[in-house]
VEXDREN-2710 file (C-alpha; in Angstrom, 1 decimal):
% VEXDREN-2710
k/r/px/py/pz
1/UNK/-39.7/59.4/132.3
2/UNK/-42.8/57.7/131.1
3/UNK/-45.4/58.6/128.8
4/UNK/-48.0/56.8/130.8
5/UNK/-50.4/56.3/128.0
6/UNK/-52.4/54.5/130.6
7/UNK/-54.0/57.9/130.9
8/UNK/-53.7/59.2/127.0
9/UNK/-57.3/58.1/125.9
10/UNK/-59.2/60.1/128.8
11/UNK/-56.8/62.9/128.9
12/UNK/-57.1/63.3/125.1
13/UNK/-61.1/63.1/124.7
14/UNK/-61.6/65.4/127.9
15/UNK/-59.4/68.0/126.4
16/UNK/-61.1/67.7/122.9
17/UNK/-64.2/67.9/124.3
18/UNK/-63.8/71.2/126.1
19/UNK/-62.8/73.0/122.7
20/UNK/-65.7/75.1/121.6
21/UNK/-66.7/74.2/118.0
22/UNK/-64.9/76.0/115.3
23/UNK/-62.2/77.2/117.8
24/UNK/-58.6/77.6/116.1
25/UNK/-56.2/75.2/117.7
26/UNK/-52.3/77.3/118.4
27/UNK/-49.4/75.2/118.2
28/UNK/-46.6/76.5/120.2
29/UNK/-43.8/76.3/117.0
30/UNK/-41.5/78.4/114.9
31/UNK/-40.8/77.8/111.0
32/UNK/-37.5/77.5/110.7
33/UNK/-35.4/79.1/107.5
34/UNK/-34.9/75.3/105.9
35/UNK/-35.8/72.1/106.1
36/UNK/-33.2/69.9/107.9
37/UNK/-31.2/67.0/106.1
38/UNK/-33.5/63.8/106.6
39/UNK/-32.4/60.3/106.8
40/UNK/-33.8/57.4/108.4
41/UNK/-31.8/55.0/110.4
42/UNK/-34.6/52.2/109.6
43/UNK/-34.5/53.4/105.9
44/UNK/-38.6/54.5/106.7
45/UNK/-39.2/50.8/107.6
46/UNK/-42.6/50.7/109.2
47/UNK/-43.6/54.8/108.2
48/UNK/-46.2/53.4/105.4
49/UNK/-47.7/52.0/108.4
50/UNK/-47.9/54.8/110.8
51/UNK/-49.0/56.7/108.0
52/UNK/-51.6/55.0/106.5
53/UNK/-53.0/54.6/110.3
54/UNK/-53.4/57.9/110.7
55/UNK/-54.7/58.5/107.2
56/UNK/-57.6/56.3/108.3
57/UNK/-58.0/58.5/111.4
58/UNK/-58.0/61.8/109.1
59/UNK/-60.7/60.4/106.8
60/UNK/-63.1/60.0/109.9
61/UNK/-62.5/64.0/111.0
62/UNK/-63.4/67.3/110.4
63/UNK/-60.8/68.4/107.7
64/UNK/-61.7/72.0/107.7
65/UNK/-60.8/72.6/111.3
66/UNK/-58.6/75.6/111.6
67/UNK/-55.1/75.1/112.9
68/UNK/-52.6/77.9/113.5
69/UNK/-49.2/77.0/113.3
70/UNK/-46.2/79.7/112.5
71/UNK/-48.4/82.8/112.1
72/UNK/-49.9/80.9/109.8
73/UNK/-53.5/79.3/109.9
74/UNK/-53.8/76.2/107.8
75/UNK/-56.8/73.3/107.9
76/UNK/-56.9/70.0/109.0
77/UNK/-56.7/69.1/105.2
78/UNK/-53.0/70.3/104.9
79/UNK/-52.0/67.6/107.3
80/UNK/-53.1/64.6/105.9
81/UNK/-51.8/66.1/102.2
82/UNK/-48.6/66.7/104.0
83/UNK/-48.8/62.6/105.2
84/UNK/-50.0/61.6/101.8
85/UNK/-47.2/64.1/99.7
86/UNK/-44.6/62.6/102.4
87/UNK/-45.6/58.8/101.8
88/UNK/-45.1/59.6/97.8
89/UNK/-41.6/60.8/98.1
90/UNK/-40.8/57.8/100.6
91/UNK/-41.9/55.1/98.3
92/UNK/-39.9/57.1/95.4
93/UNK/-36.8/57.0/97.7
94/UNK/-37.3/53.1/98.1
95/UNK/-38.1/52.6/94.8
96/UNK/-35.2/54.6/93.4
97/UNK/-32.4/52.8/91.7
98/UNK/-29.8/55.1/92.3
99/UNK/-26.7/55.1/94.3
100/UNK/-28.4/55.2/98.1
101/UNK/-26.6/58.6/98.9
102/UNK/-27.7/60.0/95.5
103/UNK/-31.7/58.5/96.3
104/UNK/-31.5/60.0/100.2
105/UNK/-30.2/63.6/98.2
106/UNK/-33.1/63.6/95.6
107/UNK/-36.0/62.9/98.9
108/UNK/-34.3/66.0/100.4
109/UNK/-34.4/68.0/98.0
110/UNK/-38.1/67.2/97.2
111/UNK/-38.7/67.7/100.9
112/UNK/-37.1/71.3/100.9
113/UNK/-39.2/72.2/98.2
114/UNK/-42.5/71.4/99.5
115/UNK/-42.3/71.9/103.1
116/UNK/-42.0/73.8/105.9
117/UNK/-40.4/72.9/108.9
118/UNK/-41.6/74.2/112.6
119/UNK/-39.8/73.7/116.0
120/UNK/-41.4/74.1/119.3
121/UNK/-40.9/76.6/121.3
122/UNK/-38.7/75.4/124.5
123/UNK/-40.1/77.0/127.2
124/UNK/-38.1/78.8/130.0
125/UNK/-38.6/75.9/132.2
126/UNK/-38.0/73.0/130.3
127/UNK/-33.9/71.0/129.9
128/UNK/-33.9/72.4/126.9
129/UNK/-34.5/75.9/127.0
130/UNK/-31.2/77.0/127.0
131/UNK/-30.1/75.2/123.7
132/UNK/-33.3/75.3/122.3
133/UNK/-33.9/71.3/122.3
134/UNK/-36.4/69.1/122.9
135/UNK/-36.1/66.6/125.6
136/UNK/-37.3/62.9/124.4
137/UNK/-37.6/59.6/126.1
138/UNK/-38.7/56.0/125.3
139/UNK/-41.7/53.7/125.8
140/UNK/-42.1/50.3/125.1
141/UNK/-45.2/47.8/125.0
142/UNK/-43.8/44.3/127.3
143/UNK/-44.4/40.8/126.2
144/UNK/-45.8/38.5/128.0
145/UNK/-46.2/34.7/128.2
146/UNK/-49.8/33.8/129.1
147/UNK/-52.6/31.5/129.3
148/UNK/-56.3/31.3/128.8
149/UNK/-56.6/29.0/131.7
150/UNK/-55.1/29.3/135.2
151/UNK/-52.1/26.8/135.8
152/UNK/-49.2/26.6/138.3
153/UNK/-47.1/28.0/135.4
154/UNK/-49.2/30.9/134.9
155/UNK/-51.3/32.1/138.0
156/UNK/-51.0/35.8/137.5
157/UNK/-54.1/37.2/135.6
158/UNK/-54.8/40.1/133.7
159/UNK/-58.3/41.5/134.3
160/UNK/-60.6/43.4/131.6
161/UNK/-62.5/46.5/132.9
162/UNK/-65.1/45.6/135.4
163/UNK/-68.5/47.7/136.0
164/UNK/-69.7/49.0/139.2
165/UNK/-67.8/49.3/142.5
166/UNK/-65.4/46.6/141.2
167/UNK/-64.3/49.5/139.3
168/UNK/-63.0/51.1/141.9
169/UNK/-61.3/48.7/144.0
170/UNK/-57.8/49.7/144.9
171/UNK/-54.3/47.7/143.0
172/UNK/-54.1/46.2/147.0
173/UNK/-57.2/45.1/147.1
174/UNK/-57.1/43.6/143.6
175/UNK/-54.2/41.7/143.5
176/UNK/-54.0/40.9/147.5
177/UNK/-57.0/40.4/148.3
178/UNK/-58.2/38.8/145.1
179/UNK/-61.9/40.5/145.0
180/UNK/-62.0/40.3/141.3
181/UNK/-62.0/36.6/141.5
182/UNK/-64.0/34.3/140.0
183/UNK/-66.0/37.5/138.4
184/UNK/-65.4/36.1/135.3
185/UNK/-63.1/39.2/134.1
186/UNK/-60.0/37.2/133.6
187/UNK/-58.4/37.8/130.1
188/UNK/-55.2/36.0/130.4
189/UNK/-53.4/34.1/133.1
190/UNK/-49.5/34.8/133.0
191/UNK/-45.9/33.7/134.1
192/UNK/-44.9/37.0/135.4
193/UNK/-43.6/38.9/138.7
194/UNK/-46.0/41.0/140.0
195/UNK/-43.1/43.9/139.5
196/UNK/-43.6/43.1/136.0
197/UNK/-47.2/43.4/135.9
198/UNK/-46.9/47.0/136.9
199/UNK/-44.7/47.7/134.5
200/UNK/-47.6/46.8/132.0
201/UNK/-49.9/49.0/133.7
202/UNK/-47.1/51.8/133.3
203/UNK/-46.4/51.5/129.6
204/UNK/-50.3/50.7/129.3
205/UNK/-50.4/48.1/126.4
206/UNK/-48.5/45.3/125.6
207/UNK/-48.7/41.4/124.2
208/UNK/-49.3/38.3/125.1
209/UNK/-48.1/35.1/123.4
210/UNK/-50.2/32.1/123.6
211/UNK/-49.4/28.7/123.0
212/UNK/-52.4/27.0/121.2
213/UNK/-53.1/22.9/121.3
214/UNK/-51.1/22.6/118.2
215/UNK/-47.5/24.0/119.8
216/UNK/-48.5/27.4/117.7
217/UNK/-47.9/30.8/119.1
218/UNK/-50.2/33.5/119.0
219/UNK/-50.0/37.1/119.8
220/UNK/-52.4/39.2/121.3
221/UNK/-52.3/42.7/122.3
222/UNK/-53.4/44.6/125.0
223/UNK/-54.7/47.7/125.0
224/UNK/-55.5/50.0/127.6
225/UNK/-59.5/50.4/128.5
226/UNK/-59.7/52.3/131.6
227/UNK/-58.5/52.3/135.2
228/UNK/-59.6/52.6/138.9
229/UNK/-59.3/55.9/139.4
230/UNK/-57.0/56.2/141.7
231/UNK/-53.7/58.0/142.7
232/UNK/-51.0/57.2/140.2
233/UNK/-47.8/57.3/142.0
234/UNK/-44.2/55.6/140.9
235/UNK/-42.8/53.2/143.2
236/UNK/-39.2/54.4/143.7
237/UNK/-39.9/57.4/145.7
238/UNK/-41.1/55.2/148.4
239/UNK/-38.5/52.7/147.9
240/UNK/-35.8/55.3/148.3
241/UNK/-37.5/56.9/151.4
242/UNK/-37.3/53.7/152.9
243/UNK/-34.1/52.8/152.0
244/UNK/-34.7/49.8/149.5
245/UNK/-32.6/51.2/146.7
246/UNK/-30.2/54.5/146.8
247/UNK/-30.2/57.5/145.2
248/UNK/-27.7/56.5/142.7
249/UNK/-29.4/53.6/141.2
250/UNK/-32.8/53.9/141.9
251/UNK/-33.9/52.6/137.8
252/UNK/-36.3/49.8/137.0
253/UNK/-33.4/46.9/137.2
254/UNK/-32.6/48.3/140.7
255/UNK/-36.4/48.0/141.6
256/UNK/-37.1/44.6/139.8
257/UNK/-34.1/43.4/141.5
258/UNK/-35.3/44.4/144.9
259/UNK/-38.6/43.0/144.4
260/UNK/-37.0/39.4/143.1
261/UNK/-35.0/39.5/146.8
262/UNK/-37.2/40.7/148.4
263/UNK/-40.4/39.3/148.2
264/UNK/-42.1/39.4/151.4
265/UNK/-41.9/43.9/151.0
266/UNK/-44.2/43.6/147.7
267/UNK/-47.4/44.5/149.2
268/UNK/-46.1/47.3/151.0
269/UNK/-44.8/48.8/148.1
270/UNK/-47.4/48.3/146.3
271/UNK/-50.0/49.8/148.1
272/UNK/-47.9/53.4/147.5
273/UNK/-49.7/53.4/143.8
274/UNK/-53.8/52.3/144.1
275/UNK/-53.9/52.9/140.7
276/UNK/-54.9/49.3/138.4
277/UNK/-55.4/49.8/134.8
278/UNK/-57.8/47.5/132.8
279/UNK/-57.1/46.0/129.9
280/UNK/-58.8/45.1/126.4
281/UNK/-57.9/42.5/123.7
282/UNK/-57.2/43.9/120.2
283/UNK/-56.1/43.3/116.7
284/UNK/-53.6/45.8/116.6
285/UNK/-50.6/46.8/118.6
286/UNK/-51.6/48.9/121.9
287/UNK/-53.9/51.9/120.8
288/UNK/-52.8/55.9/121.3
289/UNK/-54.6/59.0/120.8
290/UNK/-58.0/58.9/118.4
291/UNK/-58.0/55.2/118.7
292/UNK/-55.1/54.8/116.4
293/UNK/-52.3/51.7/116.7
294/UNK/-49.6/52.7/117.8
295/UNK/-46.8/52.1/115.4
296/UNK/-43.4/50.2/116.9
297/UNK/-40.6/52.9/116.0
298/UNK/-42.8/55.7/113.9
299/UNK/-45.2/56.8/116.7
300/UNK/-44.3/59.9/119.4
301/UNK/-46.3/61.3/122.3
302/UNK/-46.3/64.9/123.0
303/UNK/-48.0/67.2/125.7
304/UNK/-51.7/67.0/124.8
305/UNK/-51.8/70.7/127.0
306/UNK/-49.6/72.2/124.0
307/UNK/-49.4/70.4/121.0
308/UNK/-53.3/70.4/120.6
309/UNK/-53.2/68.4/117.3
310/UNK/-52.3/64.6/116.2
311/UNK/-51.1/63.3/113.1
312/UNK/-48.5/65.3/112.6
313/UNK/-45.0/64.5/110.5
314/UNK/-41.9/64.6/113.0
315/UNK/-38.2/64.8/112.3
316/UNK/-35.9/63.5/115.7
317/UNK/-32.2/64.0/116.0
318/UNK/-31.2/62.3/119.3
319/UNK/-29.4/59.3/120.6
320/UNK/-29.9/56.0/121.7
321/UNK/-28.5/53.0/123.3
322/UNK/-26.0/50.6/121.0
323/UNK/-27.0/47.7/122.4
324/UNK/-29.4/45.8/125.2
325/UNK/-26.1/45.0/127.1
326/UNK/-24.7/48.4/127.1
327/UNK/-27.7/51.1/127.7
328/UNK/-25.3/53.8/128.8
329/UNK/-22.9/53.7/125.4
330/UNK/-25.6/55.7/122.7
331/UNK/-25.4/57.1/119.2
332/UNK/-26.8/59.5/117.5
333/UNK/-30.0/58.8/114.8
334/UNK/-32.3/60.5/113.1
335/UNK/-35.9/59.1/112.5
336/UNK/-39.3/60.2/111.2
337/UNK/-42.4/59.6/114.2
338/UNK/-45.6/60.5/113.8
339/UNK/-47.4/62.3/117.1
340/UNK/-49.9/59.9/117.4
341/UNK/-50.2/60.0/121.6
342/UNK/-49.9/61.7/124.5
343/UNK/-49.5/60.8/128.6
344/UNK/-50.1/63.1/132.1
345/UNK/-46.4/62.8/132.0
346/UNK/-45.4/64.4/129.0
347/UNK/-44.7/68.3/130.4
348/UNK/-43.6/70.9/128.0
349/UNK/-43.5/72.1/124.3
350/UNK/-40.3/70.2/123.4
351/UNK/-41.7/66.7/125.1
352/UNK/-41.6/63.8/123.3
353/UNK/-41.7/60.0/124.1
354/UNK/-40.9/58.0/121.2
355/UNK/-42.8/54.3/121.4
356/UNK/-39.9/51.8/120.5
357/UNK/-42.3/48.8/120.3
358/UNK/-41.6/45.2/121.8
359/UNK/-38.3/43.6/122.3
360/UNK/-35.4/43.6/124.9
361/UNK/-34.1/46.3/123.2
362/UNK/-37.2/48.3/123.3
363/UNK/-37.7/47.8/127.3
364/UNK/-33.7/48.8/127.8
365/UNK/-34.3/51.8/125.7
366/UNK/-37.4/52.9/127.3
367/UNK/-35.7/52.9/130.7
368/UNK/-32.2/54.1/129.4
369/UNK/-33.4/57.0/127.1
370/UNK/-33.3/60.5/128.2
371/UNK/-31.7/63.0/126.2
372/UNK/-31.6/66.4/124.7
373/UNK/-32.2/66.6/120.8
374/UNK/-34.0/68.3/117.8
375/UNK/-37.5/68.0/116.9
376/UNK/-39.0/68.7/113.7
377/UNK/-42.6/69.0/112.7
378/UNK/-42.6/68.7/108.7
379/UNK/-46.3/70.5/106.7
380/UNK/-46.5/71.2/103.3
381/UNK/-46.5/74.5/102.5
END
């Protein structure tokens, strides 16, 4: 269900790398006959950001690298004048004085004008082959409460990459055996579970709030610098196998539930996934593909096997919870991403993880989101 972005920085520079120079990068898509209505169910809150992110990222790459998308081969170029033509009829939209139906018309009709819209091409094996939809999910970054200093309050630290055979100790031998310790490589200290800890190392990224001398809190984000190496592996298979949770409800409340009863079972459980991700303190929110922030609510992961190119304009029609409380009860929306990551879990053509940022809402959805929908990818024609 995860993108596991733990692994999206590796994945993606070992994939570009291969390429031979000057190679033409396929996307797996189909123009369709008209561009779908848009709307926005934030009213593009937050796309200026995503967009002038990946802007930043365009101006540092090769803009005549050859794309072929549709039977039709386009450069890198086209891209970011498709982010930067995109952004100008966004801020028109927001800056219109119209009646808001009338402004939403006017953007599409702009948008039908100037671009083309492509959909991926479901493969036979995918949930959405059948009806020709994309399949997307959630992913959220956790908060945390932390400390620069080890207390009773918060014990639990969070360790920056170490060098040498540190590097490859295993998760057991990391946090129950403690041979990081004292190595200096502490980044926070915090007041969380150790079920919750994993969780950060699934989603890969996340925050931490500190509370400075003066009563102020500070945020500071994590981002994902590398890992152990190991064997990946999610815990619930084990935990069904063994008969901790059923096959019915087997979801992360299930397992953090088990784990708050159940505390003297941790390391065995545990010990199923040796992977330990590292961590590095940034600016920004938690970073994707390309070193770019992710952006809460604008930025989407695809399959980095098949959609072989970032920074592209995405339309999503799916559904989502209505509230924290009631995950199962979801609506319908329609939202403009930008794919700006990827993850070793992401399989297929019509993949897509959509990052929902921080906040109870975001965890529920990314644990609560699985559903069949359209997908969109919007270049200027």
């Amino acid at each position: 269900m995860k993108s596991f972005i733990i692994l999206s920085i590796l994945v993606y520079i070992s994939c570009v790398s291969g390429r031979a120079q000057g190679e033409v990068v396929s996307l797996p898509f189909t123009i369709e006959k008209s561009v779908p209505f848009i709307s926005d169910d934030l009213d593009f809150r937050g796309i200026n950001q995503a967009i002038n992110r990946q802007l930043k990222s365009f101006n540092q790459q090769n803009l005549n690298k050859k794309i072929q998308i549709g039977g039709t081969t386009i450069k890198l170029a086209k891209l970011k004048k498709s982010l930067e033509s995109f952004q100008h009829l966004v801020n028109q939209y927001l800056e219109c004085e119209l009646e808001k139906k009338q402004c939403l018309k006017k953007l599409n009709t702009e948008v039908a004008s100037k671009f083309n819209a492509y959909r991926p091409q479901i493969l036979e094996w995918e949930k959405g082959y059948k009806t020709n939809e994309s399949f997307f999910t959630a992913y959220y970054s956790p908060d945390l409460n932390g400390s620069f200093k080890k207390t009773k309050k918060f014990s639990r630290p969070i360790y920056g990459m170490p060098s040498g055979k540190d590097a490859l100790l295993t998760r057991d031998e990391i946090d129950f055996e403690g041979k990081l310790k004292g190595k200096n490589l502490e980044l926070f200290y915090v007041d969380e579970s150790v079920y919750n800890l994993w969780l950060l190392h699934v989603q890969g990224g996340g925050r931490v709030k500190v509370k400075n001398e003066n009563g102020k809190v500070i945020n500071y984000y994590l981002s994902y610098v590398g890992t152990n190496k190991k064997e990946f592996n999610m815990l619930y298979h084990y935990m069904r196998e063994r008969g901790m949770l059923s096959e019915e409800n087997s979801g992360v409340p299930a397992q953090r539930e088990y784990f708050e009863n159940n505390p003297q079972d941790h390391r065995e459980i545990l010990k199923v996934c040796p992977s330990y991700v590292f961590f590095k303190v940034t600016k920004t929110e938690p970073v994707g593909v390309q070193n770019i922030p992710l952006t809460e609510n604008r930025s989407l992961a695809t399959d980095y096997r098949r959609i072989k190119q970032y920074g592209m304009l995405v339309l999503v029609k799916s559904k989502k919870p209505t509230s924290v409380e009631n995950t199962n009860d979801k609506i319908s929306f329609s939202r403009i991403f930008i794919n700006q990551d990827t993850g070793g879990a992401i399989k297929g053509n019509g993949r897509a993880d959509m990052y929902f940022g921080y906040g109870k809402y975001a965890e529920a959805s990314a644990y609560s989101v699985a559903d069949l929908g359209e997908q969109y990818f919007l270049i200027l024609k």
